[in-house]
C-alpha positions as a Markdown table, in Angstrom:
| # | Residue | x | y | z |
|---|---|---|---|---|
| 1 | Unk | 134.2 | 138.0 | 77.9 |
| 2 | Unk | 132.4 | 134.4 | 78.0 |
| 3 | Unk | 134.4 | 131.8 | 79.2 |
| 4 | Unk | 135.2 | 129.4 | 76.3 |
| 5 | Unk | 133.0 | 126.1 | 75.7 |
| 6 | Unk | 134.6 | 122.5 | 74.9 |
| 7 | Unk | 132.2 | 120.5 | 73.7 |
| 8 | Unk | 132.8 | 116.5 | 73.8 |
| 9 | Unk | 131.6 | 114.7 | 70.5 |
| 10 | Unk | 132.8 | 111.3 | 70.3 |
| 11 | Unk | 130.9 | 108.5 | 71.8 |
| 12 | Unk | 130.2 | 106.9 | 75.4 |
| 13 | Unk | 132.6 | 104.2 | 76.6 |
| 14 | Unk | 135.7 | 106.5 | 75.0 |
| 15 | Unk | 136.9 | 108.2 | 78.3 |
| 16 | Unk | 133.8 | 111.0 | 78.7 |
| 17 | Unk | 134.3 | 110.6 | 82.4 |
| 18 | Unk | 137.9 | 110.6 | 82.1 |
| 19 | Unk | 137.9 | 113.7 | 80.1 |
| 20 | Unk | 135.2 | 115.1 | 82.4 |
| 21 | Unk | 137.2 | 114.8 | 85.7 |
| 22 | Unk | 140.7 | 115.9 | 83.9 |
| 23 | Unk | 139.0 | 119.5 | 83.3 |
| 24 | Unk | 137.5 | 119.3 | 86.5 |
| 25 | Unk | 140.7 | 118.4 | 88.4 |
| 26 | Unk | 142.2 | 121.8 | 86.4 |
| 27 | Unk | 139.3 | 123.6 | 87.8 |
| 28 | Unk | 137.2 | 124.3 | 85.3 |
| 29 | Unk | 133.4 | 123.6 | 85.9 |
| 30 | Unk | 132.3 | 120.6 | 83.7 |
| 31 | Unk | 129.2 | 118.2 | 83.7 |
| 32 | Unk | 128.7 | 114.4 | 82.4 |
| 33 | Unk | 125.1 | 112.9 | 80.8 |
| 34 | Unk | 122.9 | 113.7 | 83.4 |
| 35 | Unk | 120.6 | 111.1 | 82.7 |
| 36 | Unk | 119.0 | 113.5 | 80.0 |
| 37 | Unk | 118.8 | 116.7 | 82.0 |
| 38 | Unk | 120.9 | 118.2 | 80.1 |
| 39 | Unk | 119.1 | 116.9 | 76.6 |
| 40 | Unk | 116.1 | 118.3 | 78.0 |
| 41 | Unk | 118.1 | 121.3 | 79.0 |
| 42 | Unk | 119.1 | 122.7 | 75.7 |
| 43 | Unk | 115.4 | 120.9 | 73.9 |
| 44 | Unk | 114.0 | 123.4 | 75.9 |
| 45 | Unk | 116.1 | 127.0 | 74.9 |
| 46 | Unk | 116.0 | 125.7 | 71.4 |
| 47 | Unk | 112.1 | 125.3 | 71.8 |
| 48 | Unk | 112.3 | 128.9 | 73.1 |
| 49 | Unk | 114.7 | 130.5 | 70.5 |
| 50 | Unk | 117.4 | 131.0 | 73.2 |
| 51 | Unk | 121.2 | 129.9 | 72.8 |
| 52 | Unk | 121.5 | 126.6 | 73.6 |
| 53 | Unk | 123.9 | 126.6 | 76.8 |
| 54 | Unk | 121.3 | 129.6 | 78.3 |
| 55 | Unk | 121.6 | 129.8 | 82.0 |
| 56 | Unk | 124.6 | 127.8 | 82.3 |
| 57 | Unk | 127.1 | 129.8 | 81.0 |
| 58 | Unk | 129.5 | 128.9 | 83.7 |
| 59 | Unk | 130.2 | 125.6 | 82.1 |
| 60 | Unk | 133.4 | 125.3 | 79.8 |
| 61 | Unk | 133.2 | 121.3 | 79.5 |
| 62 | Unk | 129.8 | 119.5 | 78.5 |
| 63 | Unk | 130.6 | 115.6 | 78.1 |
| 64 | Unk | 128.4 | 112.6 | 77.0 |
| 65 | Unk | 125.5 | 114.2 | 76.3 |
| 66 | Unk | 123.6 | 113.1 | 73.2 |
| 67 | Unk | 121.8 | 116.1 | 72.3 |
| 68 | Unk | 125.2 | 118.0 | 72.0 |
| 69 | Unk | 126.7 | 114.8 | 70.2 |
| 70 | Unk | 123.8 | 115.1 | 67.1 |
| 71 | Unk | 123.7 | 118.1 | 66.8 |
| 72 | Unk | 127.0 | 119.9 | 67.7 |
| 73 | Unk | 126.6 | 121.9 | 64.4 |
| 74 | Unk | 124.2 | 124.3 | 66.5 |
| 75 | Unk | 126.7 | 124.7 | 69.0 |
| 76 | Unk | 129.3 | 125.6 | 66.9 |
| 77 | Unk | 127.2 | 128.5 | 64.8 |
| 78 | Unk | 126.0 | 129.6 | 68.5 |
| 79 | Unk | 128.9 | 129.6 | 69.9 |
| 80 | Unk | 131.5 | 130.2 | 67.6 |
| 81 | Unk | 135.2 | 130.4 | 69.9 |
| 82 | Unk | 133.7 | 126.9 | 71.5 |
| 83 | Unk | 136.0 | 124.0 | 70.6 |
| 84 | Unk | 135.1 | 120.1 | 70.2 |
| 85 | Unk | 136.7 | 116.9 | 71.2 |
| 86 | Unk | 136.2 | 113.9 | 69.4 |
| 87 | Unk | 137.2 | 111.5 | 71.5 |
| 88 | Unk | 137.8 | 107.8 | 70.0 |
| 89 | Unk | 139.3 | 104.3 | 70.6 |
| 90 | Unk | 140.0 | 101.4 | 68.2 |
| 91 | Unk | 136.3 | 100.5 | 67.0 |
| 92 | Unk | 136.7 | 96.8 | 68.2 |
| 93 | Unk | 137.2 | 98.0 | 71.9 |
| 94 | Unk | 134.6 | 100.2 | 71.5 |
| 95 | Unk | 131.5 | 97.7 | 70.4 |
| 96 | Unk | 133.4 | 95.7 | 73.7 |
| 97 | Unk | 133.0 | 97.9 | 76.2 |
| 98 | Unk | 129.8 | 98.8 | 75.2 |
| 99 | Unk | 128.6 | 95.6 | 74.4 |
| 100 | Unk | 129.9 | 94.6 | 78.3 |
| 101 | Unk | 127.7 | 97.8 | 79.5 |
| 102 | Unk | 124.4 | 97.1 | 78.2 |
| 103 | Unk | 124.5 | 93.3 | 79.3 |
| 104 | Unk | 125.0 | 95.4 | 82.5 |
| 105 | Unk | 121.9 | 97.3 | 82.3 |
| 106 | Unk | 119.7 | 95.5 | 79.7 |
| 107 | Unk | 116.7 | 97.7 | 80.4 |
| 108 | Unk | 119.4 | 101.3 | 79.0 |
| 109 | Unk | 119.8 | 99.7 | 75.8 |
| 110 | Unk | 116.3 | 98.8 | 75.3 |
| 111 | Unk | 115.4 | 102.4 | 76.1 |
| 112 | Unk | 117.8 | 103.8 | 73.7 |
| 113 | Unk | 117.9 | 101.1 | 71.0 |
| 114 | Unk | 114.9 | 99.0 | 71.2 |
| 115 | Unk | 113.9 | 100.2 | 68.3 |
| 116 | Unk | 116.8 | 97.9 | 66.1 |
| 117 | Unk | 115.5 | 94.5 | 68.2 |
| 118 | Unk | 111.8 | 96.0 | 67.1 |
| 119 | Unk | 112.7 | 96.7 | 63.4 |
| 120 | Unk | 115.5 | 92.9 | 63.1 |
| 121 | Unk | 118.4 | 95.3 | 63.3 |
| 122 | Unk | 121.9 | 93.3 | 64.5 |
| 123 | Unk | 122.7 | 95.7 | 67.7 |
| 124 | Unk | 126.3 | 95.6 | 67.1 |
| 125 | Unk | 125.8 | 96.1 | 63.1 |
| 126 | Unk | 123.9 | 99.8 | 64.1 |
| 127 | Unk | 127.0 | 100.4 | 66.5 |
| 128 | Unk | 129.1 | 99.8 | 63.7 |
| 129 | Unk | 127.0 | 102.3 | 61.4 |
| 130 | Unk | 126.4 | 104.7 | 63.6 |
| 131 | Unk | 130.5 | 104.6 | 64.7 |
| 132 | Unk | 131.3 | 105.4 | 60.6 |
| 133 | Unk | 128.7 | 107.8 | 60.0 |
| 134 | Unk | 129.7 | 110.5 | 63.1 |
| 135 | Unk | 133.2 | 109.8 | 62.0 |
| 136 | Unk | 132.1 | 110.8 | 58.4 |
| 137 | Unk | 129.9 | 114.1 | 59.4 |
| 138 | Unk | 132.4 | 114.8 | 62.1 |
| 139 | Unk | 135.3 | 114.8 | 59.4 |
| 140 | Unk | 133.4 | 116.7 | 56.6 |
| 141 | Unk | 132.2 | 119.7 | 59.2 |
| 142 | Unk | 135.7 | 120.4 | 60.4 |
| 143 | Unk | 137.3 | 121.3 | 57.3 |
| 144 | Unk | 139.0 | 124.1 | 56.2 |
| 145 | Unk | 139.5 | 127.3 | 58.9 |
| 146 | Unk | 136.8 | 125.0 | 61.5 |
| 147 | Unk | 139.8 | 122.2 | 61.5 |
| 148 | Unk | 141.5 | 124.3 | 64.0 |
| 149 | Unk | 138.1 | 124.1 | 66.5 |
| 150 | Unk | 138.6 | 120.6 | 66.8 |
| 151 | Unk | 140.5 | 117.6 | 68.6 |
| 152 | Unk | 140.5 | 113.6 | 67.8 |
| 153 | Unk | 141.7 | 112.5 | 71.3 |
| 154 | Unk | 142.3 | 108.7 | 71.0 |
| 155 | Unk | 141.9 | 107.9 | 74.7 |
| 156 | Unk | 144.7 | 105.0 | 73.9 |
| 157 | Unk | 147.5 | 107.5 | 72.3 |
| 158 | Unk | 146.5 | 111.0 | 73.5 |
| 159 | Unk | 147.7 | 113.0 | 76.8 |
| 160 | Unk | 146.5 | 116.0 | 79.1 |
| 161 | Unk | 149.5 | 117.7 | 77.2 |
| 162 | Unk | 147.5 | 117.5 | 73.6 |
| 163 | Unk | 144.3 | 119.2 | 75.5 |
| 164 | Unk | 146.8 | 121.8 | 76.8 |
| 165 | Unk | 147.6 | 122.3 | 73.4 |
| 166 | Unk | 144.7 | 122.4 | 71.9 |
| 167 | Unk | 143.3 | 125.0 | 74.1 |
| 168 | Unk | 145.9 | 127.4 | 75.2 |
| 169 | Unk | 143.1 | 129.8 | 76.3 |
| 170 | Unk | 142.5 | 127.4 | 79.5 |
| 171 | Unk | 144.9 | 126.3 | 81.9 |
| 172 | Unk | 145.8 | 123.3 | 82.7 |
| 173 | Unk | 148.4 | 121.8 | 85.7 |
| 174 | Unk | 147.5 | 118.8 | 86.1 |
| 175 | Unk | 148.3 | 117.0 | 82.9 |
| 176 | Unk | 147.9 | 113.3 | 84.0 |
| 177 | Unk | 144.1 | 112.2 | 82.8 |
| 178 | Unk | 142.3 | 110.1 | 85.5 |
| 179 | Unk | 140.9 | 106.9 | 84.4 |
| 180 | Unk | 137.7 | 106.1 | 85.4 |
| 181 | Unk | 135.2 | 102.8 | 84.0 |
| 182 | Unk | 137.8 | 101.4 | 82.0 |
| 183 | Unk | 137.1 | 98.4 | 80.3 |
């Protein structure tokens, strides 16, 4: 039997790393962006007509990687026992610590957002959009019998216990999540 897949949905800057080192430090193998290896990854085996996750079935936890966070849909039809987190934090602290990250490194937001400076688009007013409309398709797709596939972890309110919980068909021991870039 496969090993079950967790799939992280919610956005950078809401405890990916965290999450990604608590299922590590339970032992289960997990992997974090990857600088789009990973997007290029599963671009290729969809290019290909193979399952998404092909040739790393190993993995049970796949966090902060933007290919999975658009279009997670796929990887709940191909891999339908996988489970998703939606991991969030108030919306204010959010645009924050991701406003503080790309002052940081200027030349990773105008990779990945150039495009609102080139069409007169308020950076923080996209972040804003973009925050409500993943909350909105996240909410309509897990509805009815999917609603038990997924987790909203607020990194503020939520513990290693409520993962436990939510995924009895892993263990965990070490319940306490590690912080890690908090801000």
């Amino acid at each position: 039997m496969e090993k079950i897949k967790v799939f992280q949905i919610g956005f950078n800057k809401c405890g990916t790393m965290s999450l990604c080192d608590f299922f590590i430090k339970n032992g289960h193998k997990s992997v974090h962006w990857g600088d789009g290896i990973w997007d290029n990854h599963f671009k290729k085996n969809q290019s290909v007509g193979n399952l998404l996750c092909e040739g790393h079935n190993d993995i049970v936890f796949w966090s902060d990687i933007g290919f999975i966070q658009r279009q997670f849909q796929i990887f709940s039809e191909q891999y339908p026992n996988s489970k998703f987190i939606y991991n969030t934090r108030p919306l204010e602290k959010w645009l924050d610590s991701r406003n503080r990250q790309y002052k940081k490194h200027p030349l990773a937001f105008t990779d990945n957002f150039g495009f609102t400076i080139e069409n007169g688009i308020d950076r923080i007013d996209y972040w804003k959009s973009e925050w409500f409309y993943r909350k909105k398709v996240v909410e309509e797709f897990f509805i009815g019998d999917m609603a038990k596939r997924l987790l909203i972890f607020d990194i503020e309110t939520n513990t290693g216990d409520d993962i436990k919980k939510f995924l009895p068909e892993l263990e965990f021991t070490n319940l306490k999540i590690p912080y890690k870039n908090k801000g």
